[in-house]
C-alpha positions, 0 to 999 in steps of 0.5 A, a space after each residue: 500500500 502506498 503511503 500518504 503524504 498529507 493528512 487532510 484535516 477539518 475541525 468544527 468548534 464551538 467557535 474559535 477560542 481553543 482557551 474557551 471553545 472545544 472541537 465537536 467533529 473531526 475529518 481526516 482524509 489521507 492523500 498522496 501528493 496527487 491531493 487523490 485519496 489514498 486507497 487499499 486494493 479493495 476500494 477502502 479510501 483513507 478517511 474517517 470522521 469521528 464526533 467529541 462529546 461536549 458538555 451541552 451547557 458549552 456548546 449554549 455557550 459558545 454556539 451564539 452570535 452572527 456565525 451560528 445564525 447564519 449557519 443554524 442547520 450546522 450547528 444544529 446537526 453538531 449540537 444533535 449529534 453530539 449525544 453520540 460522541 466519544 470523548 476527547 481522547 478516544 476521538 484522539 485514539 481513533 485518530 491515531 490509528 488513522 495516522 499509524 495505518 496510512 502514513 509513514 514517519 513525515 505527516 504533513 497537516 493540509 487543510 483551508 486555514 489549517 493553522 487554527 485547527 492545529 492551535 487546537 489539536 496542540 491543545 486538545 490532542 497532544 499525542 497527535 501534534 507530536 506525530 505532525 510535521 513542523 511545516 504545514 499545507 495551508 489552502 487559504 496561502 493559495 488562496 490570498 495568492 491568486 486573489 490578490 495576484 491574480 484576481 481570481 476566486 474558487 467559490 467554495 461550498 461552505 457546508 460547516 461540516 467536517 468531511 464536506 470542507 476537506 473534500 471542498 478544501 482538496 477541490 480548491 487545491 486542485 483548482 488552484 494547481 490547475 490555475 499554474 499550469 
């Protein structure tokens, strides 16, 4: 089996504090440089989607203002879903062995705006942020690029869902990618 290279990764939050706000759903998707998902001979691709319980009392807290409005069928869908979550460590577990059964030693995170999500993986996943490569694959870098350069814009869905932003992430990497050539 062919080993990945970039562990695409989405976090949803109860908002964007990691001091005061926790991570409620996670997404990972493993690729190789071709940004296509890696796959066993039986078809099995390389992702997984895991939900952390967190207290309902936060998540009343922390899920208010304009975002949350604009955005109510997500966070209702995370606040339903919640009552199936496991905790912060057995998500950290399952992520793990994600990790150990797709990549080699270097794990590179990607991912849109990549750099709040490791603030708290760092903080609530200690165990993963050790396996993680120094260096990151920032979407949004692209993006700030051929915006500002180039005057031109991917639309991206904006769905609010774990699985549903990495796989809209990849399609705008790919968009950006076939911009050079």
């Amino acid at each position: 089996m062919k080993k990945a290279k970039l562990l695409w990764i989405d976090l949803e939050m109860t908002g964007l504090i990691p001091e005061k706000d926790r991570i409620l759903e996670v997404a990972a998707i493993a690729t190789g440089w071709d940004l296509e998902p890696v796959m066993l001979k039986d078809g099995t691709k390389a992702e997984m989607t895991a939900v952390v319980k967190v207290p309902e009392k936060l998540m009343k807290e922390r899920m208010v203002g304009e975002f949350w409005e604009k955005n109510a069928e997500s966070r209702d869908g995370l606040m339903q879903q919640n009552a199936e979550g496991k905790s912060a460590e057995e998500v950290e577990d399952v992520l793990l062995a994600f990790m150990d059964k797709w990549f080699g030693q270097e794990i590179i995170l990607a991912g849109n705006s990549i750099h709040q999500d490791r603030k708290f993986i760092d903080r609530e996943w200690p165990r993963v942020a050790k396996r993680l490569y120094y260096r990151m694959l920032d979407v949004s870098a692209w993006k700030v690029y051929f915006e500002g350069a180039r005057g031109k814009k991917f639309v991206k869905r904006e769905a609010h869902r774990a699985l549903d932003d990495i796989l809209g992430s990849i399609e705008e990497l790919k968009w950006y990618v076939g911009e050079l050539k």
